[in-house]
SENU-380266 format. One line per field, with one value per residue: residue in one letter; chain; x, y, z of N, C-alpha, C, CB in turn. Coordinates in steps of 0.1 Angstrom, whole numbers, plus 5000, padded with zeros to 4 digits. Glycine has a CB too. Layout:
N
residu = c(A, ...) $
chaine = c(A, ...) $
nc1 = c(X, ...) $
nc2 = c(Y, ...) $
nc3 = c(Z, ...) $
cac1 = c(X, ...) $
cac2 = c(Y, ...) $
cac3 = c(Z, ...) $
cc1 = c(X, ...) $
cc2 = c(Y, ...) $
cc3 = c(Z, ...) $
cbc1 = c(X, ...) $
cbc2 = c(Y, ...) $
cbc3 = c(Z, ...) $
***
This chain:
178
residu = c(X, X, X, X, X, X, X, X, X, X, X, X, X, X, X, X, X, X, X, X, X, X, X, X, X, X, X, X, X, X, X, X, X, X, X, X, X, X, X, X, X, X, X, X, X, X, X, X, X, X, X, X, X, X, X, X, X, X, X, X, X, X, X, X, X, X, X, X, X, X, X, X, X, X, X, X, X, X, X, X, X, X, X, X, X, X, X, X, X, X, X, X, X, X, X, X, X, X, X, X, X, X, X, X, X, X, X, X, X, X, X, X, X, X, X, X, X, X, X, X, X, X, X, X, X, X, X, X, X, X, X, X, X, X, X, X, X, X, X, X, X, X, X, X, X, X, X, X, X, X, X, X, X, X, X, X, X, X, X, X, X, X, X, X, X, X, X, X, X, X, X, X, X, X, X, X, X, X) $
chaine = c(A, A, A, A, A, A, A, A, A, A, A, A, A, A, A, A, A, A, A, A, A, A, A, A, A, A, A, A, A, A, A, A, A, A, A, A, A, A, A, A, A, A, A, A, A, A, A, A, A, A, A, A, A, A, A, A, A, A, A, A, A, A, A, A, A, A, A, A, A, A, A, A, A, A, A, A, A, A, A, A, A, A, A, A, A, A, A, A, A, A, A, A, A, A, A, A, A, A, A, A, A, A, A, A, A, A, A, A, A, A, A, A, A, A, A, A, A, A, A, A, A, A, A, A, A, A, A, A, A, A, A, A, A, A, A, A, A, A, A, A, A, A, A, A, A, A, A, A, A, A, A, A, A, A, A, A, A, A, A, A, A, A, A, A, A, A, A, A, A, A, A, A, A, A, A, A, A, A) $
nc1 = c(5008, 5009, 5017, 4993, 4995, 4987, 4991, 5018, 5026, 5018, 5032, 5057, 5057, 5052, 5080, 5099, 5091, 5104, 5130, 5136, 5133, 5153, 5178, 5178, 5182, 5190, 5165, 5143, 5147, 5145, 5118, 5105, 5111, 5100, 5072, 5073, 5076, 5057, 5035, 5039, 5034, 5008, 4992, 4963, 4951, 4968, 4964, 4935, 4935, 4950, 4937, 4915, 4927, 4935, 4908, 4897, 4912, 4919, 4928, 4956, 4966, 4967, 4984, 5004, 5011, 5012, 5041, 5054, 5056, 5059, 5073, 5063, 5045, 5013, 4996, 5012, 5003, 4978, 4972, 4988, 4962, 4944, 4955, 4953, 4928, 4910, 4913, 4927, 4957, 4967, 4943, 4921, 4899, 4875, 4883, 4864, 4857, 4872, 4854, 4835, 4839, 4864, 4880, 4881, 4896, 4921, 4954, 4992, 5012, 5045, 5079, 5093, 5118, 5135, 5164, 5167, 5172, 5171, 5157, 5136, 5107, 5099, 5110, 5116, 5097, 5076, 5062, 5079, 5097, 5101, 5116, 5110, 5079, 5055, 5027, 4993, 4972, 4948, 4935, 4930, 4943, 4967, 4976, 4980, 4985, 5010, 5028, 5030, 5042, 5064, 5079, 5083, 5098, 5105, 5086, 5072, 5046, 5049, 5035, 5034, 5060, 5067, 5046, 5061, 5086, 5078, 5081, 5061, 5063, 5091, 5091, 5070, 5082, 5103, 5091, 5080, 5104, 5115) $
nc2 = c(4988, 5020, 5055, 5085, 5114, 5138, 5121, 5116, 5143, 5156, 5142, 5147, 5174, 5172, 5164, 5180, 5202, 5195, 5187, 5213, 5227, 5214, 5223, 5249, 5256, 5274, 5292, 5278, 5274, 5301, 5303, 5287, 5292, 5320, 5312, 5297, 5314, 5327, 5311, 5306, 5332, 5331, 5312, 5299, 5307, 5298, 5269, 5269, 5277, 5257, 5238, 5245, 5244, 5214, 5202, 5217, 5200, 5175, 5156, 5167, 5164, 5135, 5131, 5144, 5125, 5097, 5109, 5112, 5090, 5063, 5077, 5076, 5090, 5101, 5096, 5070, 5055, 5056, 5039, 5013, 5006, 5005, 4987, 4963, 4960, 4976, 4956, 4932, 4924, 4901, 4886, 4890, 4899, 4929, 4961, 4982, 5008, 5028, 5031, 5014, 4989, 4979, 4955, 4950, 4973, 4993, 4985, 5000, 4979, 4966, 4959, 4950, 4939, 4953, 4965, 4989, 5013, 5041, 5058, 5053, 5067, 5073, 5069, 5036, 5007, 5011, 5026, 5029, 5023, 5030, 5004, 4987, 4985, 4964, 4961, 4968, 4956, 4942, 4951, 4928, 4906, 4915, 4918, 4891, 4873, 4882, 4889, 4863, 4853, 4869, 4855, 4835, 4818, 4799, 4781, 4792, 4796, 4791, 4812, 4825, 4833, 4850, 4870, 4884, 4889, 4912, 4944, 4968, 5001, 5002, 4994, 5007, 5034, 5024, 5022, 5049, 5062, 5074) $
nc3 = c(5000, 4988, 5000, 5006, 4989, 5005, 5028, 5029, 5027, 5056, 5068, 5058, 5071, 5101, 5103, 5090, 5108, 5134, 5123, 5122, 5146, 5159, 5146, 5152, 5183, 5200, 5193, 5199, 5227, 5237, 5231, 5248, 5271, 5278, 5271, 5295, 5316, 5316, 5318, 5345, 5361, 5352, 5367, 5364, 5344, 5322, 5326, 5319, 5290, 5281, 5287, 5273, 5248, 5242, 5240, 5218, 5199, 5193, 5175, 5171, 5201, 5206, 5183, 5190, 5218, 5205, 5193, 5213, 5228, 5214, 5189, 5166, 5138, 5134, 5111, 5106, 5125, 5119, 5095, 5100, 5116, 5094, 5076, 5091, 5091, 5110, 5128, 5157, 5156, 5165, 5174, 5155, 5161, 5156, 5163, 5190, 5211, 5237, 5261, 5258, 5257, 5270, 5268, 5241, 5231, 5210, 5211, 5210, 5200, 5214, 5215, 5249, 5258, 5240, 5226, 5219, 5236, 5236, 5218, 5227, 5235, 5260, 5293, 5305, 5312, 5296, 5267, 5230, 5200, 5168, 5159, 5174, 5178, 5170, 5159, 5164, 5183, 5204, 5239, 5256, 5242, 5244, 5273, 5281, 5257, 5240, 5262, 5270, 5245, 5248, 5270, 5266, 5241, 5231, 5225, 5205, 5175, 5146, 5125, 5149, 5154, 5134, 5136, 5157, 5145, 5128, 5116, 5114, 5111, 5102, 5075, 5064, 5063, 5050, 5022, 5022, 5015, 5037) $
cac1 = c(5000, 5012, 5009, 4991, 5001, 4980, 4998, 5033, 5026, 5018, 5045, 5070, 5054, 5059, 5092, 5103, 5091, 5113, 5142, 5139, 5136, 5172, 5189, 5176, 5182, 5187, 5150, 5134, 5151, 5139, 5103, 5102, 5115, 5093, 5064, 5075, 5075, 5038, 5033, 5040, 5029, 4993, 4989, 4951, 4949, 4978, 4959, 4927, 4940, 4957, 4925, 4905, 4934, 4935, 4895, 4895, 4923, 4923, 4938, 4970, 4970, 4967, 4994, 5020, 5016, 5020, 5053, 5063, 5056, 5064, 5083, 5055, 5034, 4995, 4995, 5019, 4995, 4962, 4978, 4988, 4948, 4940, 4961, 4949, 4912, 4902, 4912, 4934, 4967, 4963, 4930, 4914, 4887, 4871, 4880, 4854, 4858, 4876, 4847, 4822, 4844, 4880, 4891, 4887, 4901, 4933, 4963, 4999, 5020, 5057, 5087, 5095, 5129, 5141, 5178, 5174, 5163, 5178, 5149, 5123, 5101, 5094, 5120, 5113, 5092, 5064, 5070, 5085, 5102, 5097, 5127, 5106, 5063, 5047, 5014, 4983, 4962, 4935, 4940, 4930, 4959, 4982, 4981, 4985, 4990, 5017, 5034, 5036, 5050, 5076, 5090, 5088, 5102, 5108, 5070, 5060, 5042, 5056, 5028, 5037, 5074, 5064, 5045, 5069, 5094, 5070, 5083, 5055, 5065, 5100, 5085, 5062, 5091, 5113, 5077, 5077, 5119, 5124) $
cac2 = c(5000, 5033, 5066, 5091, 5124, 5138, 5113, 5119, 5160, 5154, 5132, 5155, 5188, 5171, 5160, 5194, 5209, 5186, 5193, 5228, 5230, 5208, 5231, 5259, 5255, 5288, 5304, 5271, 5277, 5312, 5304, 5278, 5298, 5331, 5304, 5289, 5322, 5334, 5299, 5303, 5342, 5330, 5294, 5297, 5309, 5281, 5257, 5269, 5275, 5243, 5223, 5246, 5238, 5202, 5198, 5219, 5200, 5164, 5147, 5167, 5160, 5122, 5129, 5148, 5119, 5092, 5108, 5112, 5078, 5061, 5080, 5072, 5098, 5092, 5091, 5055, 5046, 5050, 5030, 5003, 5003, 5001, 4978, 4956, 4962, 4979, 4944, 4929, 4916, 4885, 4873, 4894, 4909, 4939, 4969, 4988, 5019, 5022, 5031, 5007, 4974, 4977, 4946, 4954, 4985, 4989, 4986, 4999, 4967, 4969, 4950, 4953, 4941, 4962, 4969, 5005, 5024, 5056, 5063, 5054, 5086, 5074, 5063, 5028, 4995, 5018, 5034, 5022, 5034, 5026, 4989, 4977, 4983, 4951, 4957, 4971, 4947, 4946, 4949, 4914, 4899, 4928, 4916, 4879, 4863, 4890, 4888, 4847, 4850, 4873, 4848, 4817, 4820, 4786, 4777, 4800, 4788, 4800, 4823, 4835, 4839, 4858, 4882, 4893, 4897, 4923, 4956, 4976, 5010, 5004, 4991, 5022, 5044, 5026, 5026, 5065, 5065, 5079) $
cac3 = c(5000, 4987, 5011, 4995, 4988, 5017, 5038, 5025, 5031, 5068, 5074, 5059, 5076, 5111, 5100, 5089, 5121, 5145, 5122, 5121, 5164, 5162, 5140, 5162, 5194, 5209, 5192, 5207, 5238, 5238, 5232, 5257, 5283, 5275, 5276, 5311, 5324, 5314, 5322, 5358, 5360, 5352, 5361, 5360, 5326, 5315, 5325, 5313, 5276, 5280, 5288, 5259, 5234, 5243, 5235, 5202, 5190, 5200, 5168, 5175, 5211, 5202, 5172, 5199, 5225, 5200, 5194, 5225, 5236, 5206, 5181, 5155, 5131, 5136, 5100, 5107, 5132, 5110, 5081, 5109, 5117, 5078, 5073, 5099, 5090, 5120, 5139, 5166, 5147, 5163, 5172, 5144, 5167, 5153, 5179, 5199, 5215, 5251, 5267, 5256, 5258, 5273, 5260, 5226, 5228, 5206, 5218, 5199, 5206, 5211, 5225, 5261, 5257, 5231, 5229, 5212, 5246, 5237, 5210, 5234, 5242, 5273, 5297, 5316, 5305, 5288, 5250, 5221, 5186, 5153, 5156, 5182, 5170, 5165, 5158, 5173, 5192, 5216, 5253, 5259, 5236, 5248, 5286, 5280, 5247, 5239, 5273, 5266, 5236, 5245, 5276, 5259, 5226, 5223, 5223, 5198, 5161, 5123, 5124, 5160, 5154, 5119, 5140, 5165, 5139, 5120, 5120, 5099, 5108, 5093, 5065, 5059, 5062, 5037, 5012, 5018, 5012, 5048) $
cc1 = c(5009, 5009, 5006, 4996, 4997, 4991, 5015, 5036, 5027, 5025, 5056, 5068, 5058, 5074, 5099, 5103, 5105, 5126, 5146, 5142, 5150, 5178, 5188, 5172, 5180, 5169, 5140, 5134, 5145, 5124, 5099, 5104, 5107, 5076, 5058, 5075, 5058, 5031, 5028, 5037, 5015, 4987, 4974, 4947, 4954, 4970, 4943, 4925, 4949, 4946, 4917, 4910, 4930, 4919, 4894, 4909, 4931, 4932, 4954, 4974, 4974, 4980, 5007, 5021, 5020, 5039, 5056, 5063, 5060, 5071, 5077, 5048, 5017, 4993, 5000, 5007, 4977, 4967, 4984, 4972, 4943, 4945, 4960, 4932, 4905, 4901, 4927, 4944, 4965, 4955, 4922, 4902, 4884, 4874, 4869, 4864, 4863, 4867, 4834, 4829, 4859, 4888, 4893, 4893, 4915, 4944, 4978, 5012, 5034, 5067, 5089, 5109, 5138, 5154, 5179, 5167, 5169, 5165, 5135, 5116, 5100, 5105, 5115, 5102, 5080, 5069, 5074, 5092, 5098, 5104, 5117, 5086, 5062, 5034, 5002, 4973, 4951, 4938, 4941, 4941, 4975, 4986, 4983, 4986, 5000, 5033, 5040, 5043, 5068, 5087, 5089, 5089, 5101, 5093, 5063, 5059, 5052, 5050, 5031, 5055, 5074, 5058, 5054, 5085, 5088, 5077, 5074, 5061, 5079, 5093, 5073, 5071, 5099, 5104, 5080, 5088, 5124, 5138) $
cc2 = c(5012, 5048, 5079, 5103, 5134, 5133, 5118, 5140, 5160, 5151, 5144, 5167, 5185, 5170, 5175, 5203, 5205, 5192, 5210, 5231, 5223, 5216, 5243, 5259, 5266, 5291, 5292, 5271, 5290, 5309, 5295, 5287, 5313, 5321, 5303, 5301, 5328, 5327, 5298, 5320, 5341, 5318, 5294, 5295, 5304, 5270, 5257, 5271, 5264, 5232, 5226, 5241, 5222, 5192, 5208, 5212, 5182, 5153, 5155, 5165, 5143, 5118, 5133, 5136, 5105, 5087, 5111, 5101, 5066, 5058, 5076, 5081, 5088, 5090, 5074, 5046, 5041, 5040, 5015, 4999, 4995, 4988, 4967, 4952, 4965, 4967, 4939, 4921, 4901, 4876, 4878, 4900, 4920, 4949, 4979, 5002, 5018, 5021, 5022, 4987, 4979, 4967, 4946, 4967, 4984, 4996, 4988, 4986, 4965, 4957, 4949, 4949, 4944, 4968, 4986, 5017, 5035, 5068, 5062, 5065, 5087, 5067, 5050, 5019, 5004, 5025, 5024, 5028, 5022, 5010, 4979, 4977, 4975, 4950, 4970, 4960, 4953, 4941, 4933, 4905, 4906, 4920, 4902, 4870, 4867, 4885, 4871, 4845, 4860, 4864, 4834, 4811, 4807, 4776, 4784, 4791, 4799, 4811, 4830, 4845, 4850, 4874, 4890, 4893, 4909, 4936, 4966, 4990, 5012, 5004, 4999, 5032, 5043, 5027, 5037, 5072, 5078, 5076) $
cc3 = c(5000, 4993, 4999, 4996, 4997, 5031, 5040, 5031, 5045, 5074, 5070, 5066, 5092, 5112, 5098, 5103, 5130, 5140, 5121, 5137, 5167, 5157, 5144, 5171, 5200, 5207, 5201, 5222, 5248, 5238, 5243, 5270, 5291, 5285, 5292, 5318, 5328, 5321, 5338, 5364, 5362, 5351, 5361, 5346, 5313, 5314, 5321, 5298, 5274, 5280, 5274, 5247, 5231, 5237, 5222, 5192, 5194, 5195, 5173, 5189, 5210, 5193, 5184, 5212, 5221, 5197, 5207, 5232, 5229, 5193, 5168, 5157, 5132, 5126, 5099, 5118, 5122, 5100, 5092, 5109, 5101, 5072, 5076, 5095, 5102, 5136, 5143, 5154, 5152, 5163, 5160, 5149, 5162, 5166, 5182, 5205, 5232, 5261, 5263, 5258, 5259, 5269, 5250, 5221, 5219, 5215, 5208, 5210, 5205, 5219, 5237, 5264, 5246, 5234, 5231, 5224, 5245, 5228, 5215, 5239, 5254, 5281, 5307, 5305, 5291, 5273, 5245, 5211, 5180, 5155, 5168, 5183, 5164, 5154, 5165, 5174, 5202, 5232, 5258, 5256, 5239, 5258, 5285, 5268, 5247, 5251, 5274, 5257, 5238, 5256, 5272, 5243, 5218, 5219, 5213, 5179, 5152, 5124, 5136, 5161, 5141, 5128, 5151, 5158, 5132, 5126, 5116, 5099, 5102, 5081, 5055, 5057, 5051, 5025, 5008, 5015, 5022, 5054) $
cbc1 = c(4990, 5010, 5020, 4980, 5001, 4966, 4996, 5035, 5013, 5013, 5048, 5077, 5037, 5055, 5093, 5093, 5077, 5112, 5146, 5124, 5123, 5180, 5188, 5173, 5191, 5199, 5142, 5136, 5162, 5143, 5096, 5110, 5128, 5095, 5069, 5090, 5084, 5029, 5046, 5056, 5033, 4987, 4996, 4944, 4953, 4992, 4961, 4924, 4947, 4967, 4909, 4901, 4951, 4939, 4882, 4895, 4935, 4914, 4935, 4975, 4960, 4953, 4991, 5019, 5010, 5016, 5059, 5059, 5044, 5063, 5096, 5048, 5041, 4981, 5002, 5038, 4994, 4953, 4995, 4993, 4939, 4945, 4968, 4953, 4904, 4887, 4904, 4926, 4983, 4965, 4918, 4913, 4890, 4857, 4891, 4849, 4844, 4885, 4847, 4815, 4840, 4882, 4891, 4878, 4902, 4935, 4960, 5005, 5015, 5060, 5096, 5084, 5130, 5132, 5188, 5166, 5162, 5198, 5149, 5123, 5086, 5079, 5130, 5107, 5083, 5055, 5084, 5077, 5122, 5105, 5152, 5115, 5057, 5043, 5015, 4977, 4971, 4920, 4930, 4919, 4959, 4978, 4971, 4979, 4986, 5007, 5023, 5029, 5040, 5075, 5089, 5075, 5116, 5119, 5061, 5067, 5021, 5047, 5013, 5036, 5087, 5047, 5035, 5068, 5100, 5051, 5096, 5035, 5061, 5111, 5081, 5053, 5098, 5123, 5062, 5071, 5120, 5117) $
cbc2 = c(5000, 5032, 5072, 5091, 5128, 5128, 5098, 5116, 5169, 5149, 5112, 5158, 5192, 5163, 5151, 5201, 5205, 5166, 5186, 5239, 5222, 5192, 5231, 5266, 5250, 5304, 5308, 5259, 5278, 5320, 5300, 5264, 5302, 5336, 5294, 5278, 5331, 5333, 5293, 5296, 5347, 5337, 5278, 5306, 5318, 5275, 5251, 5275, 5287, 5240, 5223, 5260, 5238, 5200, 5200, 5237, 5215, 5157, 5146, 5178, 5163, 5119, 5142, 5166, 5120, 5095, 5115, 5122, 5077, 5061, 5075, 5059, 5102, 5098, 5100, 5057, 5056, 5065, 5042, 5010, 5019, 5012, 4979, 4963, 4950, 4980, 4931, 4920, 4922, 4880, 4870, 4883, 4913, 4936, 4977, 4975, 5025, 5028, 5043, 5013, 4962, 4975, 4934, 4952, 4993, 4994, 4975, 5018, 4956, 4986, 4950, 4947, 4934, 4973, 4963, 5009, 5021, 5056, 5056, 5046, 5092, 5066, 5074, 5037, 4982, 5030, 5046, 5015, 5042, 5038, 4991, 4980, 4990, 4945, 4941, 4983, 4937, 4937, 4956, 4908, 4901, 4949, 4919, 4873, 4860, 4903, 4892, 4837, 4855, 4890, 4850, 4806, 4825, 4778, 4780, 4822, 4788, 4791, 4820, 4825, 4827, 4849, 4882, 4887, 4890, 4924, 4959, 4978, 5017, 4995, 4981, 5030, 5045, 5014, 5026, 5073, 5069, 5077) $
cbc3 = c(5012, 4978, 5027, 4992, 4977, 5015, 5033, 5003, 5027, 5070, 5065, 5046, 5072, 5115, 5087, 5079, 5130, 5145, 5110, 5114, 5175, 5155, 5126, 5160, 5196, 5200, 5169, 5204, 5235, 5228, 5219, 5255, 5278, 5253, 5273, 5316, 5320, 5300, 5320, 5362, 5349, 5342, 5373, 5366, 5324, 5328, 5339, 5318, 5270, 5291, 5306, 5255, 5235, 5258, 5248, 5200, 5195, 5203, 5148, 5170, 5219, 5195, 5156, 5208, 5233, 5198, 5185, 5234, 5242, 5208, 5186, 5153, 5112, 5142, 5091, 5116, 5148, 5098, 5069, 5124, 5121, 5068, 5074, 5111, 5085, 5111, 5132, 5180, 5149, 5168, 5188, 5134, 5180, 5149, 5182, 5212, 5212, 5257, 5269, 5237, 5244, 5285, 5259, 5218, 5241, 5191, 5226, 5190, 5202, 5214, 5222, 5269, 5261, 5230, 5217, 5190, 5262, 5225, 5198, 5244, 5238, 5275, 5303, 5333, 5319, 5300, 5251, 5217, 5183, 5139, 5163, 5198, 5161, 5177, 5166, 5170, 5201, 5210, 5263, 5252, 5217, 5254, 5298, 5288, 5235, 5243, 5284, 5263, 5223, 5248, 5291, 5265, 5225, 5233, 5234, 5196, 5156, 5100, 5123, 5174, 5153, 5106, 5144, 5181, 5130, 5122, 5117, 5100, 5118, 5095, 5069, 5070, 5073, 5035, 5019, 5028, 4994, 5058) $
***
């Protein structure tokens, strides 16, 4: 599956940002700092244009904690879903909504012993990057099939050792010649 030009725009527009705030450090420094002062000047008013932002603007809240947790565009994650058909990579369950059934809720499924912890957004068992995203599953398969398959390697089927090699979000990236 080919990303579309929509998709590809998005992806490079975040991309651009990130590398523009590395290559300028100081002005990011500056605005962050300016911020944190206003910040703490008028914490009522911080936290009240922080709650209104956060409800007029939920896909990019959902898109900035993605990356921060891990280090995947929500465009990589919809195309994960699509790709999947809206269902649990392993048992194939259709997912539900979190609030209407918790176990089928999706889940993005990653390694837990992952070598490359420097890329992890989140520091400690939780998060992931792109070398170690499995999948997205459904809570149910997250807390114990998942968890079996990762301590007993030597039990696992063709089809199980297939999926916990899957990398898809590499595999999107080299598609979109990231």
């Amino acid at each position: 599956m080919k990303w579309t030009r929509a998709e590809q725009k998005a992806y490079g527009s975040a991309r651009r940002q990130r590398q523009w705030r590395k290559a300028h450090p100081e002005a990011q420094a500056a605005a962050h700092a300016c911020a944190k002062t206003w910040r703490k000047e008028n914490p009522e008013r911080a936290k009240k244009s922080g709650v209104a932002w956060r409800k007029a603007h939920p896909q990019e809240c959902r898109a900035m904690w993605l990356w921060s947790r891990y280090r995947i565009e929500a465009i990589e994650q919809q195309r994960m879903m699509t790709d999947q058909n809206q269902r649990c990579k392993l048992c194939r369950a259709p997912f539900t909504t979190f609030k209407s059934n918790r176990a089928s809720s999706p889940c993005i499924e990653h390694g837990h012993q992952c070598s490359n912890r420097t890329n992890h957004g989140v520091k400690g068992p939780n998060g992931g990057c792109a070398k170690c995203i499995r999948g997205i599953v459904c809570q149910r398969c997250n807390s114990v099939v998942v968890r079996f398959l990762e301590l007993y390697p030597d039990r696992q089927t063709v089809a199980e050792r297939e999926y916990m090699a899957d990398r898809p979000i590499l595999r999107y990236r080299v598609e979109a010649g990231l």
